[in-house]
C-alpha positions as CSV (number, residue, x, y, z in Angstrom):
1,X,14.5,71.4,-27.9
2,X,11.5,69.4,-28.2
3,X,9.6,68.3,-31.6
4,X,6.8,65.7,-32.6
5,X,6.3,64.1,-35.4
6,X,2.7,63.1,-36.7
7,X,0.6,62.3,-39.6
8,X,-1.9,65.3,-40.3
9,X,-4.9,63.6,-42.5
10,X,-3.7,61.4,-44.9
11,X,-1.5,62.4,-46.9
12,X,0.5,65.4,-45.0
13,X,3.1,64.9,-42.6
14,X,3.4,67.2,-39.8
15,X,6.5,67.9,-38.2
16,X,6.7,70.2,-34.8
17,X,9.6,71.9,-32.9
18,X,9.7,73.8,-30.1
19,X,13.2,75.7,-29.9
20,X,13.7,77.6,-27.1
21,X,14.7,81.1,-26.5
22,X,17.1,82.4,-23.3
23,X,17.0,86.2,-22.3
24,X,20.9,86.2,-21.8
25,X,21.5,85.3,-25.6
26,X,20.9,88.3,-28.2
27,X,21.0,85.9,-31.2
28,X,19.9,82.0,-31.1
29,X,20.6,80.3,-34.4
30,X,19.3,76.6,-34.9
31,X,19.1,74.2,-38.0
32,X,16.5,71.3,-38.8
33,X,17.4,68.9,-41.1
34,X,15.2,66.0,-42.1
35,X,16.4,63.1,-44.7
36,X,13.2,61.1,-46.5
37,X,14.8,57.9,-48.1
38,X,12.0,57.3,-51.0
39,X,11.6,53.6,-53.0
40,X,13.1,54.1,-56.0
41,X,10.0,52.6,-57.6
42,X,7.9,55.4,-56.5
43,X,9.1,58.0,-59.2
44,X,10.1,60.4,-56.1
45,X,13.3,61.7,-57.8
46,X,15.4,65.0,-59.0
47,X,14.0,64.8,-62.3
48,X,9.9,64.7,-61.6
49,X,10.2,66.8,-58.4
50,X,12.3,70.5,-59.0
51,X,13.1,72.2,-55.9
52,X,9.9,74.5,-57.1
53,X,7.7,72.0,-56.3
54,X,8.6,70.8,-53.6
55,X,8.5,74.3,-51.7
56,X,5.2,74.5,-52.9
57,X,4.4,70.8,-51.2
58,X,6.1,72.3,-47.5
59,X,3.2,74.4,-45.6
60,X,5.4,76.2,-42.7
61,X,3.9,78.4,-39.5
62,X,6.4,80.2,-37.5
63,X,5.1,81.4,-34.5
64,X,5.6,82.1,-30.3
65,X,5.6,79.0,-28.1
66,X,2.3,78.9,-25.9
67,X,3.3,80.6,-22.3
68,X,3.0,76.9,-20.2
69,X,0.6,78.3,-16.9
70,X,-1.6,76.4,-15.9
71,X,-5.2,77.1,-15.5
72,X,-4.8,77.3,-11.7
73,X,-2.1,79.8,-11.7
74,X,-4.1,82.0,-14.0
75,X,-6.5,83.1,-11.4
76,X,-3.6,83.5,-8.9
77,X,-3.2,86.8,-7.8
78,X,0.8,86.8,-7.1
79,X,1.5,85.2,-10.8
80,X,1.9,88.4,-12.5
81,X,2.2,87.0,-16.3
82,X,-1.1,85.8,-16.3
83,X,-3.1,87.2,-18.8
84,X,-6.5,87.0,-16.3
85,X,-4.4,89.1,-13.8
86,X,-3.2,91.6,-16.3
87,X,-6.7,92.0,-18.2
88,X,-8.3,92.8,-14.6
89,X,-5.4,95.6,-14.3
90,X,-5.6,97.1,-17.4
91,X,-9.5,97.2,-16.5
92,X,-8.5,100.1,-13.8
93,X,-7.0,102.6,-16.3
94,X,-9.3,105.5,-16.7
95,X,-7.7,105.8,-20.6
96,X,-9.5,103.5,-23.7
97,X,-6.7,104.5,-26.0
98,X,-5.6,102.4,-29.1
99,X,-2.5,101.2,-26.8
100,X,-4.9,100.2,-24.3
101,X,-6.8,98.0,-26.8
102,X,-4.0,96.4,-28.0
103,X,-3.1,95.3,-25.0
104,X,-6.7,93.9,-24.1
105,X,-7.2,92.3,-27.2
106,X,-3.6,90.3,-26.7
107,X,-4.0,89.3,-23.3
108,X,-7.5,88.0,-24.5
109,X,-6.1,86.1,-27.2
110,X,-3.5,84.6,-25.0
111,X,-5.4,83.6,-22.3
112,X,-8.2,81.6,-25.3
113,X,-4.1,79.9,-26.5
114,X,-3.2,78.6,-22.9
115,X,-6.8,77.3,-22.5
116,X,-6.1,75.5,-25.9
117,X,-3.0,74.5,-24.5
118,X,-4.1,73.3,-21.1
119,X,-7.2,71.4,-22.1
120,X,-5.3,69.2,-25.1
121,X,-6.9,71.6,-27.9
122,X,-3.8,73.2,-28.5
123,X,-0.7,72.6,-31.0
124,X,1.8,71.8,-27.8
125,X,1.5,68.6,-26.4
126,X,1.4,69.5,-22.8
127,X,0.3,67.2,-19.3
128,X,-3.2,67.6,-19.1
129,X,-4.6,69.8,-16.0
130,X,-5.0,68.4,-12.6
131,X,-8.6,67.2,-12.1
132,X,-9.5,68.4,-8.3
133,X,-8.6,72.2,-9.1
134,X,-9.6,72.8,-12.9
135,X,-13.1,73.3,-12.4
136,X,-12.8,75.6,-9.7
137,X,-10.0,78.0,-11.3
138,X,-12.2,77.9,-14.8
139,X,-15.2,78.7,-12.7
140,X,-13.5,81.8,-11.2
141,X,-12.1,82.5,-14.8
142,X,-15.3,82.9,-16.5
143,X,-16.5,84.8,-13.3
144,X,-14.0,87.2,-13.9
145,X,-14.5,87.7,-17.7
146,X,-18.2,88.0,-17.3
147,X,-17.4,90.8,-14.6
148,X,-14.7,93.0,-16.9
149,X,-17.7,92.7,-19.7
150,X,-20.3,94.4,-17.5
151,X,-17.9,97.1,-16.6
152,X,-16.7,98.0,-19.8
153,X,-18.8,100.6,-21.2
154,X,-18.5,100.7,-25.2
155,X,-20.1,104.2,-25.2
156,X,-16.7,105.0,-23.9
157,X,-14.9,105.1,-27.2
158,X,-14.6,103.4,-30.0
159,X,-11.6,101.5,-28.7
160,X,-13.5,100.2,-25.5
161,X,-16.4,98.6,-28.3
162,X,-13.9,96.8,-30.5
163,X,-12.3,95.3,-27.0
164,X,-15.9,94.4,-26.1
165,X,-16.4,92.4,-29.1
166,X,-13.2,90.1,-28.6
167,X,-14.1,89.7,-24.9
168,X,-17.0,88.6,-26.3
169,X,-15.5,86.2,-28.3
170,X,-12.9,85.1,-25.8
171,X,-15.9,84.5,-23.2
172,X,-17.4,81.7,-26.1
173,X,-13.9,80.3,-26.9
174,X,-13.1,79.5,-23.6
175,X,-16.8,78.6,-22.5
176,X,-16.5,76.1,-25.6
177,X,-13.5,74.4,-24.4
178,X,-14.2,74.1,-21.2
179,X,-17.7,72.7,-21.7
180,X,-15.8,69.9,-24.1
181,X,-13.5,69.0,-21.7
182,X,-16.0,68.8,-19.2
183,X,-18.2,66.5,-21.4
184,X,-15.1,64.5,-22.2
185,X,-14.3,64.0,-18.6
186,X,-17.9,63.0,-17.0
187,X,-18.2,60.4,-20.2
188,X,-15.0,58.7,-18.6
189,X,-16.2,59.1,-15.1
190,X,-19.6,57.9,-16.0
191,X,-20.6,54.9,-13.1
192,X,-17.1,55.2,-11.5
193,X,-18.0,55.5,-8.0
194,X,-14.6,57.0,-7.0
195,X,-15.1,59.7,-9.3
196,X,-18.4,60.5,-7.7
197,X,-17.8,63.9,-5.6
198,X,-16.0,65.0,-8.6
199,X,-18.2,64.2,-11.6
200,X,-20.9,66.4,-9.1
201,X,-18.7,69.3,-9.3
202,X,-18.2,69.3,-13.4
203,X,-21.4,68.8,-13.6
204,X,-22.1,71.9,-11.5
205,X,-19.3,73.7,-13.6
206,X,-21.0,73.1,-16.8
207,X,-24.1,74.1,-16.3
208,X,-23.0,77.4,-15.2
209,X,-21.4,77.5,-18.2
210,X,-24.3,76.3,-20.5
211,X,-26.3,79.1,-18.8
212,X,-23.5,81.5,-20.2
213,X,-24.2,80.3,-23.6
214,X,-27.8,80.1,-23.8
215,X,-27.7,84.3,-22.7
216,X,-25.3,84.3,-26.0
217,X,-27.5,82.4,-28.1
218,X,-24.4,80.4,-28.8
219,X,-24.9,77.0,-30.3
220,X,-25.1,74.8,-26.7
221,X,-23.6,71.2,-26.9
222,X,-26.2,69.0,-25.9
223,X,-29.3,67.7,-27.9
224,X,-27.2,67.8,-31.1
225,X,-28.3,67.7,-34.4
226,X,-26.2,67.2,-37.5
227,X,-26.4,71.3,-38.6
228,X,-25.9,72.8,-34.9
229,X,-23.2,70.4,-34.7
230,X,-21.9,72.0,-38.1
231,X,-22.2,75.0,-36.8
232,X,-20.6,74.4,-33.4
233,X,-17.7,72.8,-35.0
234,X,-16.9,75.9,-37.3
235,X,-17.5,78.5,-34.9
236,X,-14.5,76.9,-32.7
237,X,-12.3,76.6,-35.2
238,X,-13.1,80.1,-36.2
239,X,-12.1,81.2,-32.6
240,X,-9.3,78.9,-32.6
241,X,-7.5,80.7,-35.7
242,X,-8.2,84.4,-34.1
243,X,-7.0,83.2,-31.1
244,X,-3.6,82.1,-32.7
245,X,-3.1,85.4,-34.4
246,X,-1.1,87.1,-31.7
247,X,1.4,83.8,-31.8
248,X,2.0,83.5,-35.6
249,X,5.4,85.3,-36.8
250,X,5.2,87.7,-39.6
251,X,6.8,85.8,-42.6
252,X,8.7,88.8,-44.8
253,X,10.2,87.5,-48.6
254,X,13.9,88.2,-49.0
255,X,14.5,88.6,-52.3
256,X,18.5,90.2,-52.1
257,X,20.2,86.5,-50.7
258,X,18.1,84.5,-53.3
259,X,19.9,87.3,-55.8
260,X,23.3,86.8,-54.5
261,X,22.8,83.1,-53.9
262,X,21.5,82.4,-57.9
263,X,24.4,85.0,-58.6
264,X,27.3,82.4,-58.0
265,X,25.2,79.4,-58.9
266,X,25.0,81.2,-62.1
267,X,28.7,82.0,-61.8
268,X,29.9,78.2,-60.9
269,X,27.7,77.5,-64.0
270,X,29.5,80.2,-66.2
271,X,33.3,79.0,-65.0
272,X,32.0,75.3,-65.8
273,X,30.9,76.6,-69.7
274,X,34.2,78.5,-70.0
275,X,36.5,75.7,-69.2
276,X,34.5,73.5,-71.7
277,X,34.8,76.3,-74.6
278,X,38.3,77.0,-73.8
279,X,39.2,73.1,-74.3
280,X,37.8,73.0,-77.5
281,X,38.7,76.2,-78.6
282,X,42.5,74.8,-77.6
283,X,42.4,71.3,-79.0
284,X,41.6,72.9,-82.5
285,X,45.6,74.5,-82.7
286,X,46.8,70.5,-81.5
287,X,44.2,68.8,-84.0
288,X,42.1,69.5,-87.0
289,X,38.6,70.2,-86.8
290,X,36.5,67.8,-87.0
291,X,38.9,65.1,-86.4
292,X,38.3,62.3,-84.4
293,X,40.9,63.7,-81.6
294,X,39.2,67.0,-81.8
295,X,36.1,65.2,-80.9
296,X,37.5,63.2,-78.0
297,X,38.5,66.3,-76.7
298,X,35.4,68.4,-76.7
299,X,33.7,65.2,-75.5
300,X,35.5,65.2,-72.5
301,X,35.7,69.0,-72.1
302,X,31.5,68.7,-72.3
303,X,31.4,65.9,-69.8
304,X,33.8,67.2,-67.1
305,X,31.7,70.4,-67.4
306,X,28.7,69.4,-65.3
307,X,31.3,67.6,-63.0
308,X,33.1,71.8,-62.5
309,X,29.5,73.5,-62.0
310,X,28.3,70.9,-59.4
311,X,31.5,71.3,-57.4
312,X,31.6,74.7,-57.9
313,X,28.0,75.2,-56.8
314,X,29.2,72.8,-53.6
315,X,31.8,74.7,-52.6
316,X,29.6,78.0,-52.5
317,X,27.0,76.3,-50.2
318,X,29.9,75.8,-47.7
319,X,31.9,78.7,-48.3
320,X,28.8,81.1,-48.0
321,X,25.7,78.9,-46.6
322,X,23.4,81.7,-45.6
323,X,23.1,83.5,-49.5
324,X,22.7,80.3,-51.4
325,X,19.4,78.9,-50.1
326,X,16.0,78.1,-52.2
327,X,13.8,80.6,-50.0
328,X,15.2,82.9,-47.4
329,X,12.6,84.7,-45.5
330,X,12.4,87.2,-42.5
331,X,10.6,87.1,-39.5
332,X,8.7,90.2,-38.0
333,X,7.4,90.5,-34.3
334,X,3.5,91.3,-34.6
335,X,3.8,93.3,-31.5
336,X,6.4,95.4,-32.5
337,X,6.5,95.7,-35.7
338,X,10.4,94.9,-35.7
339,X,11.9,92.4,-37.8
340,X,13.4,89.6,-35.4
341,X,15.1,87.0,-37.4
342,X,15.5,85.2,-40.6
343,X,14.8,81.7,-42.6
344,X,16.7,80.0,-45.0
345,X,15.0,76.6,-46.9
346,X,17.2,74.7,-48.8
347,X,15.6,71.6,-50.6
348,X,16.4,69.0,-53.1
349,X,17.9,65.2,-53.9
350,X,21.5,64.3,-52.7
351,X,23.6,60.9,-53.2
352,X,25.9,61.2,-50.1
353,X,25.0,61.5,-46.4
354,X,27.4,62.6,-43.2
355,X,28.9,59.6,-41.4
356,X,26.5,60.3,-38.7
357,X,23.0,60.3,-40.4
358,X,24.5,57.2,-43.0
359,X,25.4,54.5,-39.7
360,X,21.7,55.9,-38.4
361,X,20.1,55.1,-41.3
362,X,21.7,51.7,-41.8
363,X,21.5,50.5,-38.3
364,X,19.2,48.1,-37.4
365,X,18.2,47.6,-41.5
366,X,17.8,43.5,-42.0
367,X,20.2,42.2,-45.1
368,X,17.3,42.0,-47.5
369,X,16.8,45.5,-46.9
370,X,20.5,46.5,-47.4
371,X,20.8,44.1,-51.2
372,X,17.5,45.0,-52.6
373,X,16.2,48.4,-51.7
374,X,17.0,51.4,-53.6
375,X,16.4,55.0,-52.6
376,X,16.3,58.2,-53.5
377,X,17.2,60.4,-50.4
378,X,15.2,63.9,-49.9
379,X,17.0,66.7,-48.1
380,X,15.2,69.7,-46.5
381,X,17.2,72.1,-44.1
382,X,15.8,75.2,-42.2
383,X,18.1,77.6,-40.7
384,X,16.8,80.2,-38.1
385,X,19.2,83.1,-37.2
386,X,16.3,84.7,-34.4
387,X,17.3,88.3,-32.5
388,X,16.2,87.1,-28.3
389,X,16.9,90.3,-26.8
390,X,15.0,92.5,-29.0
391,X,11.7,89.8,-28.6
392,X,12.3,90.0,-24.9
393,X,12.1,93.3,-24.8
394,X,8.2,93.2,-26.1
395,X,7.9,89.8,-24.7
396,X,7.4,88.8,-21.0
397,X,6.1,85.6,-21.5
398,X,8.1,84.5,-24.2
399,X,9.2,80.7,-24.0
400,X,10.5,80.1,-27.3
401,X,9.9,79.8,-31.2
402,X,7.8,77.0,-32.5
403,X,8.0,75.5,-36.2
404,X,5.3,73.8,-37.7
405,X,5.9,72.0,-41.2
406,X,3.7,70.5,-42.9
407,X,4.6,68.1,-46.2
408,X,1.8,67.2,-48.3
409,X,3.3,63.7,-50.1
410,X,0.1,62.8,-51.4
411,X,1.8,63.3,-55.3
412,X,4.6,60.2,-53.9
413,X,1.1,57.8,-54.0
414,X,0.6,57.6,-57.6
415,X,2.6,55.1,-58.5
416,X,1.7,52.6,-55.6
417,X,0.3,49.4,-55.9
418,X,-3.3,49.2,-54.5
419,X,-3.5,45.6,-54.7
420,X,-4.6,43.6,-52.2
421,X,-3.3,40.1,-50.5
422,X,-5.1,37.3,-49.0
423,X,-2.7,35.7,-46.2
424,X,-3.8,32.0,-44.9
425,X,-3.3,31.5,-41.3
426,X,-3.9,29.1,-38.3
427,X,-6.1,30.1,-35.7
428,X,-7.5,27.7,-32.7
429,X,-7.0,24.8,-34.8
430,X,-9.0,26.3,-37.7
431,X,-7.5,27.8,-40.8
432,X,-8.7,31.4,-41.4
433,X,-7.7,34.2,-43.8
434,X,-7.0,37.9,-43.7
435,X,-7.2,40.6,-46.3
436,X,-4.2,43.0,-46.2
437,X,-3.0,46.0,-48.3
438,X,0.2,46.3,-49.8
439,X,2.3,48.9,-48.0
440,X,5.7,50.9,-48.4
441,X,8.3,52.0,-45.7
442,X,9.6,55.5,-45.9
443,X,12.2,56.2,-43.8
444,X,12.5,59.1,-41.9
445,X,15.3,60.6,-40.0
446,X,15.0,64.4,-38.3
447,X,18.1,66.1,-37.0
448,X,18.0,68.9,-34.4
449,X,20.9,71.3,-34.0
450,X,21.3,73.9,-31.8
451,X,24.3,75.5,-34.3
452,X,26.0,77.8,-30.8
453,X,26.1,74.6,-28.7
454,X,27.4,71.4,-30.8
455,X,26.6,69.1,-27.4
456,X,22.1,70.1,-28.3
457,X,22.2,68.0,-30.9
458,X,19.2,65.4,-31.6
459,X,18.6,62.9,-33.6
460,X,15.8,60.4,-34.1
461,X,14.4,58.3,-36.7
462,X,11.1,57.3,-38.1
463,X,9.2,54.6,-40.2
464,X,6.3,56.2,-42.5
465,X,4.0,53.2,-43.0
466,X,1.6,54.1,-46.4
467,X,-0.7,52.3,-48.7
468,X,-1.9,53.8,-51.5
469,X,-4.8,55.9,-49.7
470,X,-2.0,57.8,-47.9
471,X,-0.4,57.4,-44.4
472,X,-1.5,54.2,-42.2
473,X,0.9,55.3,-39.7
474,X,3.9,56.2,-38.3
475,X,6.3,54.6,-36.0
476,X,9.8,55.7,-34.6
477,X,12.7,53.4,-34.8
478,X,14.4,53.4,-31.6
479,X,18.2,53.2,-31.8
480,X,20.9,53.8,-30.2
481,X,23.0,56.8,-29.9
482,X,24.9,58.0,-32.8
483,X,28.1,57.9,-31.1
484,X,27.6,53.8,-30.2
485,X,26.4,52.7,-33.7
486,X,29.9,52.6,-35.4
């Protein structure tokens, strides 16, 4: 399992994981669970933040790992899962059927996500491609694309036109990102005399490709001005989002385990209510009502009630985890059709913590921080329950699952302090001073679990630094193991 953990904008956080997915196991069933440990002085709390609204502050996309080949082994002949290979195969059928497009138009789109991927564009955070090669194997990439367009005859069918079209724009996304990463590189290389032979050959690479671009009359990325910029800009990320359409999951509401689950919260709430009634309906035979006794009684009876419903409502989480969640969704192959798995959220404010989680939250916290600091701790748990085999069988490719979550937290900054300090300090002799902005610590700690295999379990911790303008930035707090900080 792999996850990152970075600030997207200002005032979302973005959380990444990559679970993985193994042919020989028909069901895989993970669990992330992340703790936020909120200043009490922010106002964060169970009472100004209902589980409501903070599903509608979590953005989530559930979607296919990016296949990891790299742009060299694309244009490689004996790696049959590239999609270059199979688009130049599926070229040689006589037959433009609606199967046949499909096909093309996924193979397209997947070979536009691994050139994301490969050239740092993409949403995994792969090892960038090796220098000497890439220009050659994009070269012979484009070569090939430019080829299948001139054979395919739209005239054909109507199939065979709607394939030309995404070609079309698979030819620009690619040319696009190449030509960036191209540009990115020779600014680097610019005046590095060791970089000489090679900074000839991008060159070389991009021109060919500008040439491509100009017979388009797509936007070219040279002699910018602020509107073809603009436009450049929005076309990509345009491309960027079709491209990503044959990764993204199908997300299907389940509304029968939100029924069953709010059935026996409603039924721990009606066994609380009947035990209070019952207790004053009993004291009345012992005492008269309206006595003081009858009153102690139903004061008591009253009080222990919420104490019976949360405990009630406790044990049903643990007893039957999977029906009582705050959203439960299913997950549908776009391929297939077939529904492959399923999602339960569960949200909300605790008081207690697991042994575990509390030691790695403490650790390494200085005294002040342990006497003064009071927080409200923020629990959100996602449970995937994903059918492998029946994605393998539609998938060759297929690497794994990848969850992206997004919180936007930019409601936790209202109540910060916007103040700023002016520190005095010595510099070289001279006294100097500095203008800083108050900032707050959020804590942060993400726990991994593969839930078949109790040994893949991570854990990590992290330090959100913000000021009142959102997130300044975020550091992880490296600790040791669990198991050592007892």
């Amino acid at each position: 399992m792999e996850y990152f953990i970075k600030a997207h904008g200002l005032s979302q956080l973005e959380i990444k994981i990559n679970y993985p997915l193994i042919p020989e196991k028909k069901i895989s069933r993970y669990r992330m669970t992340s703790y936020f440990f909120i200043p009490e002085q922010l106002g964060v709390n169970d009472s100004s933040f209902s589980t409501e609204r903070i599903l509608t502050d979590l953005t989530v996309h559930t979607r296919f790992t990016t296949p990891r080949i790299s742009i060299e082994d694309l244009v490689d002949p004996a790696w049959d899962t590239s999609p270059v290979i199979r688009l130049k195969k599926l070229w040689q059928r006589t037959q433009k059927n609606r199967e046949w497009k499909k096909l093309a138009e996924y193979e397209i789109k997947t070979l536009v996500n691994i050139a994301l991927s490969q050239t740092g564009k993409g949403m995994e955070d792969v090892p960038l491609p090796r220098y000497e090669t890439f220009c050659d194997a994009a070269d012979s990439i484009a070569a090939v694309l430019m080829d299948l367009l001139q054979e395919l005859n739209p005239g054909q069918s109507k199939s065979a036109a709607q394939v030309k079209q995404s070609l079309i724009w698979g030819i620009e996304a690619l040319s696009g990102l190449f030509c960036e990463f191209y540009l990115d590189c020779l600014r680097q290389w610019a005046g590095d005399q060791e970089k000489q032979e090679l900074y000839c050959r991008y060159e070389h690479s991009l021109s060919g490709l500008m040439k491509i671009r100009k017979k388009f009359g797509w936007v070219l990325p040279e002699n910018l001005n602020t509107r073809k910029a603009e436009l450049l800009i929005y076309r990509s990320h345009k491309l960027k989002k079709w491209a990503h359409e044959s990764l993204y999951l199908s997300i299907l509401p389940s509304r029968a385990a939100q029924r069953v689950g709010q059935f026996l919260l409603g039924l721990a709430a009606a066994v609380a209510m009947a035990f209070a009634l019952t207790a004053t309906l009993l004291s009345a035979k012992w005492f008269p009502e309206g006595s003081i006794y009858w009153a102690i009684v139903a004061v008591l009876a009253y009080s222990l009630k919420d104490r019976i419903k949360e405990n009630l409502r406790f044990l049903f989480l643990r007893i039957s985890p999977f029906l009582v969640a705050d959203r439960t969704q299913g997950l549908r192959d776009p391929r297939g059709g077939l529904k492959c798995g399923k999602i339960r959220e569960s949200v909300g404010f605790i008081e207690k913590l697991d042994d575990s989680v509390k030691e790695y939250r403490r650790a390494g916290k200085d005294r002040l921080s342990l006497g003064l600091m009071k927080e409200n701790i923020l629990k959100c748990k996602r449970e995937f329950r994903i059918k492998s085999a029946s994605l393998f069988a539609n998938h060759s490719r297929l690497e794994g699952i990848t969850d992206i979550i997004r919180l936007d937290i930019s409601s936790w900054l209202q109540k910060m302090d916007g103040t700023k300090e002016v520190l005095n300090y010595r510099s070289r002799g001279k006294i100097k001073d500095l203008k800083s902005n108050r900032v707050y610590h959020i804590n942060f700690i993400l726990l991994v679990e593969d839930r078949d295999s109790p040994e893949s379990r991570d854990i990590s911790r992290y330090r959100i630094i913000m000021g009142q303008k959102g997130i300044i930035r975020i550091d992880e707090v490296l600790l040791p193991e669990p198991e050592a900080l007892s």
